[in-house]
C-alpha positions in Angstrom: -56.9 -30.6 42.0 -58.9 -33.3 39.8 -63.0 -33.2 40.0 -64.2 -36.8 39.9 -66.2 -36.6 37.2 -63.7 -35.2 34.6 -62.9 -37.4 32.1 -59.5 -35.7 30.4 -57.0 -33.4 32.1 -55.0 -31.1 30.0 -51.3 -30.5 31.6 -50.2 -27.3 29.9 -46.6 -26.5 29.1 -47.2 -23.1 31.1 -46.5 -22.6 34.7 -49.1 -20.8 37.5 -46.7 -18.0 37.4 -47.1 -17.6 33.3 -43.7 -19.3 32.2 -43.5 -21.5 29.2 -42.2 -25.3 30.9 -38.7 -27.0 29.7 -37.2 -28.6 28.1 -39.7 -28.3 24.8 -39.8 -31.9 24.1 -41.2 -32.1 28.0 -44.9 -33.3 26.7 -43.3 -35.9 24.4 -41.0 -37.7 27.0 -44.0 -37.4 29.6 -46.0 -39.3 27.2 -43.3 -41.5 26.2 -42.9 -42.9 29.7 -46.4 -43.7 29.4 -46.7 -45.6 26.6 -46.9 -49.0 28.2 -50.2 -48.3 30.0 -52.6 -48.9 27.6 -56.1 -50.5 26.6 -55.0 -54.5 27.1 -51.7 -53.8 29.3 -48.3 -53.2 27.4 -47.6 -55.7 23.7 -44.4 -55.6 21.7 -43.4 -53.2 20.4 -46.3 -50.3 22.6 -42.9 -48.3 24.0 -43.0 -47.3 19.5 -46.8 -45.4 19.9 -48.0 -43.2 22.8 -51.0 -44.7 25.3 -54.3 -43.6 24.2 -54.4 -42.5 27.5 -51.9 -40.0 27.3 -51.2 -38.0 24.3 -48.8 -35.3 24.0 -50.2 -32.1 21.9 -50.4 -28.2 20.9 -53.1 -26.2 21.8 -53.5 -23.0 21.2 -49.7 -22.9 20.6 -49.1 -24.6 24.1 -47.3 -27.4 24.6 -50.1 -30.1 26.9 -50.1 -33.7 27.3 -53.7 -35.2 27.5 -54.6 -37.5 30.1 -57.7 -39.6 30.3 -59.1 -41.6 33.5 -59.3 -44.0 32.1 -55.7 -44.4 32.9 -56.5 -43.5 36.8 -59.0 -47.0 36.5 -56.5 -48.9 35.0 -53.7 -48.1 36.5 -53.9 -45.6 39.8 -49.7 -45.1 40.3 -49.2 -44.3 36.9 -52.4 -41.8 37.1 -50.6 -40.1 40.6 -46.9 -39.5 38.7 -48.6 -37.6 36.0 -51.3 -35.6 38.5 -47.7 -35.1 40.5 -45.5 -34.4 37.8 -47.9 -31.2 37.1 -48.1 -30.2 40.4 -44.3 -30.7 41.4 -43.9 -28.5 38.5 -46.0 -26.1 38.9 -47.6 -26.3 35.5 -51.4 -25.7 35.0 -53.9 -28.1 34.6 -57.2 -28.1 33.1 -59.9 -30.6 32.8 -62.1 -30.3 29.5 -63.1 -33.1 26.7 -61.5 -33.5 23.8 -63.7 -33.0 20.9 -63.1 -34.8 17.6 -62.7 -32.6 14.3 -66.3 -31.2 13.5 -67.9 -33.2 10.9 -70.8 -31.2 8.6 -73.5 -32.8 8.5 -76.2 -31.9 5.4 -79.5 -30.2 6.4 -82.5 -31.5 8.0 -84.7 -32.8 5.5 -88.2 -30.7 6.0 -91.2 -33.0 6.1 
């Protein structure tokens, strides 16, 4: 289901049969049971923020949680429930990179 060598998984909010997933705040609560695993293990207060490791958000006006591996080294069980929450649900997964808003860089300079 996962390669390897991906290093994000997007669960979309859209089932392999084309249906948009429920309830709508799925991606949030998903993520929000996630929270604790984190960079540095769970703090005070990390159940407020989501894990870097798993971010709930809107893609193309889908509904995805983002999942890096980073949360498969640090913490394999927690990696499984969300691999098998997608699956028990039937809900599409893709694996891609999250790229960071373009920034513009000025010309080259000519020599």
């Amino acid at each position: 289901m996962v390669s390897p060598t991906s290093k994000e998984i997007f669960i979309q909010g859209v089932t392999h049969d084309g249906k948009t997933f429920r309830p709508s705040d799925w991606a949030e609560r998903l993520a929000g049971v996630m929270s604790s695993f984190r960079p540095g293990g769970a703090r005070p207060g990390s159940h407020l923020s989501y894990s870097p490791w798993c971010i709930p958000t809107t893609l193309n006006g889908i509904k995805c949680v983002v999942v890096h591996r980073d949360l498969r080294d640090h913490e394999p069980m927690a990696w499984d429930f969300v691999v098998n929450f997608a699956r028990d649900n039937n809900l599409q997964v893709a694996e891609a990179c999250l790229v960071p808003d373009a920034t513009v860089l000025p010309p080259p300079v000519k020599p």
